[in-house]
MISETOR-323951 format. One record per atom (N, C-alpha, C, O, CB): atom name; residue in three letters; x, y, z; residue number from 1. Coordinates in Angstrom, 2 decimals, padded with zeros to 5 digits. Glycine has a CB too. Example, Ala and Ser with C-alpha at 12.3 -4.5 7.8 and 13.67 -1.06 7.14 Angstrom:
MISETOR-323951
<"N" "ALA" <013.19 -005.69 007.80> 1>
<"CA" "ALA" <012.30 -004.50 007.80> 1>
<"C" "ALA" <013.20 -003.30 007.80> 1>
<"O" "ALA" <014.24 -003.32 008.46> 1>
<"CB" "ALA" <011.31 -004.47 009.05> 1>
<"N" "SER" <012.85 -002.25 007.08> 2>
<"CA" "SER" <013.67 -001.06 007.14> 2>
<"C" "SER" <012.90 000.03 007.87> 2>
<"O" "SER" <013.41 001.14 008.04> 2>
<"CB" "SER" <014.08 -000.60 005.72> 2>
***
This chain:
MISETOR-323951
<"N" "UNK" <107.72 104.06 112.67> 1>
<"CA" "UNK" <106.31 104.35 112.54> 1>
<"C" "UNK" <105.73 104.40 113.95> 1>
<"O" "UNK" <105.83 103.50 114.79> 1>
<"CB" "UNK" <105.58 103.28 111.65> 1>
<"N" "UNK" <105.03 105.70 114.11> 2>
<"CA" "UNK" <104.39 105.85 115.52> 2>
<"C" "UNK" <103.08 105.12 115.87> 2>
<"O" "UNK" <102.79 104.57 116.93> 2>
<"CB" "UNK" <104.10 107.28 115.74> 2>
<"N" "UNK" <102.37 105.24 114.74> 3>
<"CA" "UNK" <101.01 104.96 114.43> 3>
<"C" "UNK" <100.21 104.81 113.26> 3>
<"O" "UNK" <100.93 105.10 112.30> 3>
<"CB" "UNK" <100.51 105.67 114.89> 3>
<"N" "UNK" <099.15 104.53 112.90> 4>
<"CA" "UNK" <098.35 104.12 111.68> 4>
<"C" "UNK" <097.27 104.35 111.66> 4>
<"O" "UNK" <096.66 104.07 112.69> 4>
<"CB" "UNK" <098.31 103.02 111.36> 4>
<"N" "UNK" <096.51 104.95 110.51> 5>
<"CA" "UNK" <095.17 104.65 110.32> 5>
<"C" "UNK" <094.58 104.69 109.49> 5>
<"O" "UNK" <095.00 105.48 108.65> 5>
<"CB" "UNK" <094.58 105.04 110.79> 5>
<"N" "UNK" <093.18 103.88 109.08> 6>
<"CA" "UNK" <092.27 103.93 107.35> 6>
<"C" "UNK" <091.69 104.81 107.60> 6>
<"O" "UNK" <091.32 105.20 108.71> 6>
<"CB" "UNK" <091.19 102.77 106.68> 6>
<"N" "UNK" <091.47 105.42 106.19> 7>
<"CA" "UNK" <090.27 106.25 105.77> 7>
<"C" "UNK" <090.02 105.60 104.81> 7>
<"O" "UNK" <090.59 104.57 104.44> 7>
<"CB" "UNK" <090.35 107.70 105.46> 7>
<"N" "UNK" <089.00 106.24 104.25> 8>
<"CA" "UNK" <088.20 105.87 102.75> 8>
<"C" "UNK" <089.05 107.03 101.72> 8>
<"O" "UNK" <089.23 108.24 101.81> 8>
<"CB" "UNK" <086.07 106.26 102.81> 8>
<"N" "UNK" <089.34 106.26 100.97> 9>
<"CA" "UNK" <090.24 107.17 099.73> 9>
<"C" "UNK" <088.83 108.24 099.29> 9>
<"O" "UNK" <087.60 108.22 099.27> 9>
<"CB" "UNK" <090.98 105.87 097.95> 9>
<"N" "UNK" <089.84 109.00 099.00> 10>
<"CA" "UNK" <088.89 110.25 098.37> 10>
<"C" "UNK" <087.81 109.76 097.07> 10>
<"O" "UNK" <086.75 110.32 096.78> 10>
<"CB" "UNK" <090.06 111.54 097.66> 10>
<"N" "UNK" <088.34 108.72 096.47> 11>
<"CA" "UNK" <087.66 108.16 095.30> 11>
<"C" "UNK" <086.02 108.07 095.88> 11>
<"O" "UNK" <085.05 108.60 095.33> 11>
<"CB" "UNK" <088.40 106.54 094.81> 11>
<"N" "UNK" <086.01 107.32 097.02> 12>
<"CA" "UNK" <085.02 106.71 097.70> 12>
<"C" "UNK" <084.72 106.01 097.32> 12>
<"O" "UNK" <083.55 106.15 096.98> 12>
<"CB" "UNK" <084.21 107.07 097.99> 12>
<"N" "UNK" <085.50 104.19 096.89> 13>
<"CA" "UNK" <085.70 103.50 096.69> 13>
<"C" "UNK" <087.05 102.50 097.25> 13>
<"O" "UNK" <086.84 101.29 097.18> 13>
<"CB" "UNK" <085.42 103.88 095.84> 13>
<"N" "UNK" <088.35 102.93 097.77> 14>
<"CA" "UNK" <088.93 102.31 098.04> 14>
<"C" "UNK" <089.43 103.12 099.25> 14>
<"O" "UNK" <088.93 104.21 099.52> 14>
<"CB" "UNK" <089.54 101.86 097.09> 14>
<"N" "UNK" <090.38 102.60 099.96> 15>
<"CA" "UNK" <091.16 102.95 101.40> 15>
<"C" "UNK" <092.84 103.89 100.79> 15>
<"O" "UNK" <093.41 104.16 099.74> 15>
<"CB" "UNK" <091.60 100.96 102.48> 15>
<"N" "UNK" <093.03 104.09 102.35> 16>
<"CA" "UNK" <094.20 104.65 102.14> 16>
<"C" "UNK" <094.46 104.20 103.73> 16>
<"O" "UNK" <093.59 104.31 104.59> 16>
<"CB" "UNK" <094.26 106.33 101.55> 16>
<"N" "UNK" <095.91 103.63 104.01> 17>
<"CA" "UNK" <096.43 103.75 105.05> 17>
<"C" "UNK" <097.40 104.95 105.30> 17>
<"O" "UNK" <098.33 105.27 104.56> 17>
<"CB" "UNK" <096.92 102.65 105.20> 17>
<"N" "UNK" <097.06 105.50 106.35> 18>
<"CA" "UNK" <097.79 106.72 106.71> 18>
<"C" "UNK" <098.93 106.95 108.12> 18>
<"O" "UNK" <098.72 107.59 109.15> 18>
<"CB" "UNK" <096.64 107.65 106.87> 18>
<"N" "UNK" <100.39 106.04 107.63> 19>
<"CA" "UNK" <100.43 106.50 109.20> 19>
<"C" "UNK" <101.47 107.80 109.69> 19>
<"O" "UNK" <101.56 108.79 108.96> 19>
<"CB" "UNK" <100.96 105.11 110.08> 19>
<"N" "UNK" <102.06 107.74 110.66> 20>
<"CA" "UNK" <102.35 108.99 111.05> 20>
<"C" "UNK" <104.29 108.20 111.35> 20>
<"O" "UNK" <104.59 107.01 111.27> 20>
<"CB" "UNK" <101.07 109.74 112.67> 20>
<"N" "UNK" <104.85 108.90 111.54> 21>
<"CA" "UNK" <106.24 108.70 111.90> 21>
<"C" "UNK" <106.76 109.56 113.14> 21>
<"O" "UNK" <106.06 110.37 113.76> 21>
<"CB" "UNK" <107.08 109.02 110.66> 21>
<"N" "UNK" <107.98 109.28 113.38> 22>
<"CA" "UNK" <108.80 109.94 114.70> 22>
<"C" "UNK" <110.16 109.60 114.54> 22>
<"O" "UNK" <110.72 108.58 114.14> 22>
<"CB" "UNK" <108.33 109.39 116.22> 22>
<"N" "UNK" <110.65 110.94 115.05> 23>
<"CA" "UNK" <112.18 110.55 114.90> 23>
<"C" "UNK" <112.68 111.67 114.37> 23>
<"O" "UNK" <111.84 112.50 114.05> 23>
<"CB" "UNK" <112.56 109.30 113.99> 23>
<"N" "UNK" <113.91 111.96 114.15> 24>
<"CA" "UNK" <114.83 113.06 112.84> 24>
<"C" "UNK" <115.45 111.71 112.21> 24>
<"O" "UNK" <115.71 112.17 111.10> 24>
<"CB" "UNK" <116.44 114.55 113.54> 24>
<"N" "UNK" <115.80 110.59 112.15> 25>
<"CA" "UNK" <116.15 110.23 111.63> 25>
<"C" "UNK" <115.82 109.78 110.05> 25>
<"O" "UNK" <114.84 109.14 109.67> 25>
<"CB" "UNK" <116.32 109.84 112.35> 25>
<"N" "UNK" <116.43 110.07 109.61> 26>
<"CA" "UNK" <115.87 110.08 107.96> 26>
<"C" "UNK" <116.38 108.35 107.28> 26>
<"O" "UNK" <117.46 108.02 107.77> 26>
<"CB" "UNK" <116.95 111.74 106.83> 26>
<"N" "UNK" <116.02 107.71 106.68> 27>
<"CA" "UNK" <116.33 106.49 106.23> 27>
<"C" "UNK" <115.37 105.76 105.43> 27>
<"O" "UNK" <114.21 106.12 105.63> 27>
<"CB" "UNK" <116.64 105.80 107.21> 27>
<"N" "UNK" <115.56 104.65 104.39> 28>
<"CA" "UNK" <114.78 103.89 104.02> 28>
<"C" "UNK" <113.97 102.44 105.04> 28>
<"O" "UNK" <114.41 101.84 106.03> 28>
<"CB" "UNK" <115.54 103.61 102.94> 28>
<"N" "UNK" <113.18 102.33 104.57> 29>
<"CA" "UNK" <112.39 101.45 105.21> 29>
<"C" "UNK" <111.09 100.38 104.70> 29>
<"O" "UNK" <110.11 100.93 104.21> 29>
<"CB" "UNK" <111.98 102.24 106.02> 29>
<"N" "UNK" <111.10 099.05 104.80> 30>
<"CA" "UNK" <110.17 099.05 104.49> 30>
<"C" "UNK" <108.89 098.40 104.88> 30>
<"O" "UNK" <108.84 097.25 105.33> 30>
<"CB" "UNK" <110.45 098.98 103.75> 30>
<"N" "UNK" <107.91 099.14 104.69> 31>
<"CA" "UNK" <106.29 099.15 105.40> 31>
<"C" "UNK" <105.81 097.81 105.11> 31>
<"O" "UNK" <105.75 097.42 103.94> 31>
<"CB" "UNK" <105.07 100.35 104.69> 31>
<"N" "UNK" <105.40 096.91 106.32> 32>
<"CA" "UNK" <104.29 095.95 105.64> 32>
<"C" "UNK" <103.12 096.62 106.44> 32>
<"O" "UNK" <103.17 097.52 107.28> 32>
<"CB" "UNK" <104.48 094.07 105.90> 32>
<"N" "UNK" <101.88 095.82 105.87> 33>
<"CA" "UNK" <100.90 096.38 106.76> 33>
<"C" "UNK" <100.12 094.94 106.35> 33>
<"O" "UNK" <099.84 094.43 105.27> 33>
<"CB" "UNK" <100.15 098.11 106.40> 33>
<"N" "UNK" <099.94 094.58 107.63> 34>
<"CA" "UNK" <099.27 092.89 107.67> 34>
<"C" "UNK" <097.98 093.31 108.23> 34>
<"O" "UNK" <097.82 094.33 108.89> 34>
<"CB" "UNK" <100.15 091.53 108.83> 34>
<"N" "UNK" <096.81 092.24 107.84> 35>
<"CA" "UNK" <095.74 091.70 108.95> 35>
<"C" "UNK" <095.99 090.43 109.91> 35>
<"O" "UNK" <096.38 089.34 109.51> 35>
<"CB" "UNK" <094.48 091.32 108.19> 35>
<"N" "UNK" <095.65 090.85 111.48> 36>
<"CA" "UNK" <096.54 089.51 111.54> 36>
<"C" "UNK" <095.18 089.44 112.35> 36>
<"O" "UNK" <094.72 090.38 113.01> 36>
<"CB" "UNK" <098.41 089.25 112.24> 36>
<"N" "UNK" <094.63 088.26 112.20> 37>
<"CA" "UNK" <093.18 087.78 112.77> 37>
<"C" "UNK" <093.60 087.60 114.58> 37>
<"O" "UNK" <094.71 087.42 115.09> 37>
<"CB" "UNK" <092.58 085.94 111.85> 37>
<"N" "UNK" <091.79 087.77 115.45> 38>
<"CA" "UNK" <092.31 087.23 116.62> 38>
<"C" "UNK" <092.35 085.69 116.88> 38>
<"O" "UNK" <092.96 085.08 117.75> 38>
<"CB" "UNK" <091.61 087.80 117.59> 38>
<"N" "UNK" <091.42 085.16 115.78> 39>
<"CA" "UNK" <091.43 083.75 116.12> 39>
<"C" "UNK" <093.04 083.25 115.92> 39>
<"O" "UNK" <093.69 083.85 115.07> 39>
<"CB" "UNK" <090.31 082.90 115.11> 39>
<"N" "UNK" <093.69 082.19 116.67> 40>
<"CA" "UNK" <095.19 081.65 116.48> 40>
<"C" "UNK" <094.76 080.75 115.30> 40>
<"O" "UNK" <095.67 080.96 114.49> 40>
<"CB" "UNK" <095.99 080.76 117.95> 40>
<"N" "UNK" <094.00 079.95 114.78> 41>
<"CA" "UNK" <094.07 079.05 113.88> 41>
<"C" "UNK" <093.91 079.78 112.52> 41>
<"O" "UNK" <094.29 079.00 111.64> 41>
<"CB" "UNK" <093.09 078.01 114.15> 41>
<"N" "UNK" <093.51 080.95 111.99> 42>
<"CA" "UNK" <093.52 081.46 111.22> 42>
<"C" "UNK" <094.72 082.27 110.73> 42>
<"O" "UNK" <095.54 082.60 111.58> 42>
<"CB" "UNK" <092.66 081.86 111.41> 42>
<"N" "UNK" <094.93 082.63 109.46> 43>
<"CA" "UNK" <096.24 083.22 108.92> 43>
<"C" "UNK" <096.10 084.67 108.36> 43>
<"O" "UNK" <095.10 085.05 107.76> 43>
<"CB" "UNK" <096.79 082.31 107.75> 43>
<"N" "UNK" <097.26 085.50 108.62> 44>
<"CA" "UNK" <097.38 086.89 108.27> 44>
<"C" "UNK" <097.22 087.20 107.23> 44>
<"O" "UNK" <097.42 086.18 106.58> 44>
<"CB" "UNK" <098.32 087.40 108.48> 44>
<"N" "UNK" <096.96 088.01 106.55> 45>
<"CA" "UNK" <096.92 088.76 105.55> 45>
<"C" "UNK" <098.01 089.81 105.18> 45>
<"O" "UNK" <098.08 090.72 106.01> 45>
<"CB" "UNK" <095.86 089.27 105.69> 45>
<"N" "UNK" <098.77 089.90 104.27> 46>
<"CA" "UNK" <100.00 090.96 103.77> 46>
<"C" "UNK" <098.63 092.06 102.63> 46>
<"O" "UNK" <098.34 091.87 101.45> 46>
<"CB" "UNK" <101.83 089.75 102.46> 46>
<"N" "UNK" <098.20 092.92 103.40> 47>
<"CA" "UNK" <097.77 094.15 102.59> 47>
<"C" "UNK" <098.30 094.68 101.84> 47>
<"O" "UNK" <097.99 094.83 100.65> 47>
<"CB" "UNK" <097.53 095.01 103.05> 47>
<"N" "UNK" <099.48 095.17 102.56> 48>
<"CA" "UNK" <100.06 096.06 101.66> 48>
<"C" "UNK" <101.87 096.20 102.07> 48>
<"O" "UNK" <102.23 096.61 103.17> 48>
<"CB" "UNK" <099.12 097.58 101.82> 48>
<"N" "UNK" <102.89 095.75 100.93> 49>
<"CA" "UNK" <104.34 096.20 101.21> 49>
<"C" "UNK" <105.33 096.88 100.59> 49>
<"O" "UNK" <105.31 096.54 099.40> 49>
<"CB" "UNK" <104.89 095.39 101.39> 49>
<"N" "UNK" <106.09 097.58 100.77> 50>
<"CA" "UNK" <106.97 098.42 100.06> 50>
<"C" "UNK" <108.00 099.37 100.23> 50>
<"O" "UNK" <108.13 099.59 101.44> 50>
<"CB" "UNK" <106.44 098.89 099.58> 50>
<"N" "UNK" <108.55 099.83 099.76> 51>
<"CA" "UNK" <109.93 100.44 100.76> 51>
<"C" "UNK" <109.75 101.94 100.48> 51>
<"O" "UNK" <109.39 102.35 099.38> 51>
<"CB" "UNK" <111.80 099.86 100.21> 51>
<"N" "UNK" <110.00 102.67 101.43> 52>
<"CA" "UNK" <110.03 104.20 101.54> 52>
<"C" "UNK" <111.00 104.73 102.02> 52>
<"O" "UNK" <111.66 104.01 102.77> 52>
<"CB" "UNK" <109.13 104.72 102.22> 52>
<"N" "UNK" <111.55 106.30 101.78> 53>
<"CA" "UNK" <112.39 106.92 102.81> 53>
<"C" "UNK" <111.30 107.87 103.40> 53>
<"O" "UNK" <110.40 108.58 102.95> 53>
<"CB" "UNK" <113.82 107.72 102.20> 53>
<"N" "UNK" <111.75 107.56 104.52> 54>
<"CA" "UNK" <110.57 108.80 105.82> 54>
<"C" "UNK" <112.05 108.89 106.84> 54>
<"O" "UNK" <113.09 108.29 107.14> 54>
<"CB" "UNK" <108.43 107.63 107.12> 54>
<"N" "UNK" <110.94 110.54 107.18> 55>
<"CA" "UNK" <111.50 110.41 108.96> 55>
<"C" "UNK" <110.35 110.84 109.41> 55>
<"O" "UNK" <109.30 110.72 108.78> 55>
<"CB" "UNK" <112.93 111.44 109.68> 55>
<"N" "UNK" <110.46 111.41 110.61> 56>
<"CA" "UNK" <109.51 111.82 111.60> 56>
<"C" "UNK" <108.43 113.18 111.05> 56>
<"O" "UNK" <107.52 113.61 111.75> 56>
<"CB" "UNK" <110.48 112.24 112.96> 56>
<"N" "UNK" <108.78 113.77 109.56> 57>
<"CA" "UNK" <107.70 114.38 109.47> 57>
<"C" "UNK" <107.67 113.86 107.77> 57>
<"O" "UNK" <107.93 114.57 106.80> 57>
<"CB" "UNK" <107.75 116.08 109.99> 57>
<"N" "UNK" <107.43 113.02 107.77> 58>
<"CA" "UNK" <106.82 112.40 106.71> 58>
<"C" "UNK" <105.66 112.41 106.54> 58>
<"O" "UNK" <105.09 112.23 107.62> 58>
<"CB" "UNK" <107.03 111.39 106.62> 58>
<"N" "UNK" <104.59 112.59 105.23> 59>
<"CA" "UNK" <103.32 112.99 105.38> 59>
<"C" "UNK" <103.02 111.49 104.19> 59>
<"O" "UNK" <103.37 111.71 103.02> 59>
<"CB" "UNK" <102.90 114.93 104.92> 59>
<"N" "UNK" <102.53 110.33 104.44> 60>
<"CA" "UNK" <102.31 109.26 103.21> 60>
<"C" "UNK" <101.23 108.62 103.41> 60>
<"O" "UNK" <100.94 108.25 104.55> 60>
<"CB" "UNK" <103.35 108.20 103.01> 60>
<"N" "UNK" <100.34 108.32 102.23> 61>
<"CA" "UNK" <099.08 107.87 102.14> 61>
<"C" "UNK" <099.30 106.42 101.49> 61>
<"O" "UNK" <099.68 106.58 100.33> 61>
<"CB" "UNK" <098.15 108.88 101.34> 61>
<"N" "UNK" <099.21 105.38 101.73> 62>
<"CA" "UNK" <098.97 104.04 101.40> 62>
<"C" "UNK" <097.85 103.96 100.35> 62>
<"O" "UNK" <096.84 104.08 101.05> 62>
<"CB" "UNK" <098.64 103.26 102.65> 62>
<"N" "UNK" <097.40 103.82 099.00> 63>
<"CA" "UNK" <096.54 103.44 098.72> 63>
<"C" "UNK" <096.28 102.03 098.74> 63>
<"O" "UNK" <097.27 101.31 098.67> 63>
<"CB" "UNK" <096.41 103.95 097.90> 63>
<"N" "UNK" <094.89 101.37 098.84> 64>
<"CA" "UNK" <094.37 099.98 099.23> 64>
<"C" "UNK" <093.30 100.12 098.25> 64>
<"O" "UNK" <092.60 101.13 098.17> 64>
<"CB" "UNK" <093.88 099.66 100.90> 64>
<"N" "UNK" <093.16 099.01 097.44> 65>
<"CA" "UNK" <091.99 099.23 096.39> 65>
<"C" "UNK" <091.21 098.44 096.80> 65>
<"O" "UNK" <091.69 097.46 097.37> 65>
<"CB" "UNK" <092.18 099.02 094.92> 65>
<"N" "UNK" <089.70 098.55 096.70> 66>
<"CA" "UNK" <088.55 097.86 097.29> 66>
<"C" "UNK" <089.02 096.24 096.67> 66>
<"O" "UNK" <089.02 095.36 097.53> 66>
<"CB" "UNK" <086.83 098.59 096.70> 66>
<"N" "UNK" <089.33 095.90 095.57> 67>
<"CA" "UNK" <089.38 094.35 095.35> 67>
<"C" "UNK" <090.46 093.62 096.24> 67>
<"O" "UNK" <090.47 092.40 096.37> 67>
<"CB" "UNK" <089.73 094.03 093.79> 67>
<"N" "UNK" <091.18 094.30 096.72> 68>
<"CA" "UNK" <092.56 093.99 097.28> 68>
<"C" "UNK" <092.08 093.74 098.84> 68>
<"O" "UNK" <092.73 092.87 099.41> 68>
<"CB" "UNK" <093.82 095.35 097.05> 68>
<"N" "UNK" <091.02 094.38 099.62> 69>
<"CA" "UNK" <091.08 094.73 100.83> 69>
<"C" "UNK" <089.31 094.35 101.08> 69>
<"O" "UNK" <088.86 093.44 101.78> 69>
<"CB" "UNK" <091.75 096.38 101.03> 69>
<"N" "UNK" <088.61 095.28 100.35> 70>
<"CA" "UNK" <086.86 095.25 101.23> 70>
<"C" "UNK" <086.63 093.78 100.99> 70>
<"O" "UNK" <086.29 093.17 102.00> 70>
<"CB" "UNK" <085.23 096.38 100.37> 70>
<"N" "UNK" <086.81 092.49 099.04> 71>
<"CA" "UNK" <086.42 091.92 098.81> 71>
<"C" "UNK" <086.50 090.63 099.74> 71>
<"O" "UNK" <085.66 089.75 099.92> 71>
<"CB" "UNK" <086.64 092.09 097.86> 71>
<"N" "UNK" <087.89 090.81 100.34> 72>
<"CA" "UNK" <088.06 089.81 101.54> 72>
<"C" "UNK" <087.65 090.19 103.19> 72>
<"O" "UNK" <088.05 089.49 104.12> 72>
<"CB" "UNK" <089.60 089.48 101.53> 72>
<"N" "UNK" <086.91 091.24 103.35> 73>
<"CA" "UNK" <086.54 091.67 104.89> 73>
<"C" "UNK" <085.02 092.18 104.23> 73>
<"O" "UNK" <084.96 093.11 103.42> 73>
<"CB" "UNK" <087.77 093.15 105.84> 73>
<"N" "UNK" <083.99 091.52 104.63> 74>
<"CA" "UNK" <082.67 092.03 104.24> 74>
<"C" "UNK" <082.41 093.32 104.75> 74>
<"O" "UNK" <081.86 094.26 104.18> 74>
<"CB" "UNK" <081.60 091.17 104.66> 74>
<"N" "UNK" <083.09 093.26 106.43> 75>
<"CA" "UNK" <082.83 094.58 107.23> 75>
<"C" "UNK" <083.55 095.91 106.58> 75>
<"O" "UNK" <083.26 097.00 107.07> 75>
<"CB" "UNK" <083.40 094.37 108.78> 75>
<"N" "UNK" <084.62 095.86 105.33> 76>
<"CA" "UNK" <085.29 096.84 105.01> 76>
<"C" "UNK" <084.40 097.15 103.78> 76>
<"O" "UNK" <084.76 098.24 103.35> 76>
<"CB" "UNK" <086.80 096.59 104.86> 76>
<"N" "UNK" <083.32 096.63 102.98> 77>
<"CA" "UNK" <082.60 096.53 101.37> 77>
<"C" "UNK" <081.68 098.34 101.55> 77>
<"O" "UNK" <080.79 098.69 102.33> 77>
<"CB" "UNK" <081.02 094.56 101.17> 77>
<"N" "UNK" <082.12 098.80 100.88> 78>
<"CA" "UNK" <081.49 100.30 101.04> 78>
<"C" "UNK" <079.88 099.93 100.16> 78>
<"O" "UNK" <079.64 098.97 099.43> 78>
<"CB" "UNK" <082.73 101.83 100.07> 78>
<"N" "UNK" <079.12 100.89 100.48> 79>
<"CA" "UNK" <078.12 100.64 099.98> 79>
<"C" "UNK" <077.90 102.20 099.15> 79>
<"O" "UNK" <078.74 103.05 099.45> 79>
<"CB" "UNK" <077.09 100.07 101.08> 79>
<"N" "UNK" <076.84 102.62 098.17> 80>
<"CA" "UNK" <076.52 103.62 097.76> 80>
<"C" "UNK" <074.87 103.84 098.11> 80>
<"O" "UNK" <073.87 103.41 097.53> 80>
<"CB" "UNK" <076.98 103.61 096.43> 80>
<"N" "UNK" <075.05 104.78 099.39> 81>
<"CA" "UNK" <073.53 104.86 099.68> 81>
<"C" "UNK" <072.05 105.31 098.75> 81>
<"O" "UNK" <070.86 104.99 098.76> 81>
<"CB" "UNK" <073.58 105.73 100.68> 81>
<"N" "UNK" <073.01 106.32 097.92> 82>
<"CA" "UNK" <071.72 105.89 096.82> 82>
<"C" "UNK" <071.69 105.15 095.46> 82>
<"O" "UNK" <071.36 105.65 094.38> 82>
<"CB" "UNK" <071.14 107.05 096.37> 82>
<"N" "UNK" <072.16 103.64 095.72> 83>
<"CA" "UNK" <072.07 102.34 095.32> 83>
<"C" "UNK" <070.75 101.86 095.55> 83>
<"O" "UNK" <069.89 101.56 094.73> 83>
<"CB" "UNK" <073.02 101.54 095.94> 83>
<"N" "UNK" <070.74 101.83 097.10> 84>
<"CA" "UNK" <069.32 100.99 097.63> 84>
<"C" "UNK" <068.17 102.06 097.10> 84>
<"O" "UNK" <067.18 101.48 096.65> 84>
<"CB" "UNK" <069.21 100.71 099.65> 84>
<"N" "UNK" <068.12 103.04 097.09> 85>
<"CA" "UNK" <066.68 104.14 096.44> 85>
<"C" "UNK" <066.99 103.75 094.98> 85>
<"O" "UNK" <065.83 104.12 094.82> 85>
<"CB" "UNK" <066.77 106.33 096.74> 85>
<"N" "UNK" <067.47 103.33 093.61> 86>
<"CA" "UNK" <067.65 103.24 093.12> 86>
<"C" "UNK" <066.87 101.83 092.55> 86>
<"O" "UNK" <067.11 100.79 093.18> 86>
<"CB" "UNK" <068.53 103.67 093.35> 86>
<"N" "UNK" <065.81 101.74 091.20> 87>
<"CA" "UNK" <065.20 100.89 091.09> 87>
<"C" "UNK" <065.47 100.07 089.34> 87>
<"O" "UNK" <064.84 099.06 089.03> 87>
<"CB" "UNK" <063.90 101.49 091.56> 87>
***
């Protein structure tokens, strides 16, 4: 794995981790994808794990469901902007 990144799932409700690969080598593997806090006294989080075959042009979307991921990071909780106009 070269690299990683979230989006907001198309639902617009939950995430997707997206990362990218490198290599020709073709093989199984398998993905964790942790939160690992900066504070040292605090503990990681296992998001998301599971085994795949990729190589370097592998195209794979992680889904992350909002209860799994926003409910424990306030900064990740999507909002629906017309919620608040809503009476």
């Amino acid at each position: 794995m070269r690299d990683f990144r979230v989006e907001r799932n198309g639902n617009g409700r939950d995430f997707d981790i997206i990362p990218s690969f490198a290599g020709d080598y073709a093989h199984g593997y398998v993905l964790n994808f942790d939160l690992v806090p900066v504070d040292p006294g605090k503990v990681s989080m296992l998001l998301h794990s599971s085994g795949y075959y990729v190589d370097g042009n592998s195209n794979l979307r992680v889904f992350l469901g909002k209860d799994g991921f926003g409910s424990h990071f306030p900064v990740f909780q999507l909002t629906n902007p017309n919620k608040s106009a809503q009476r």
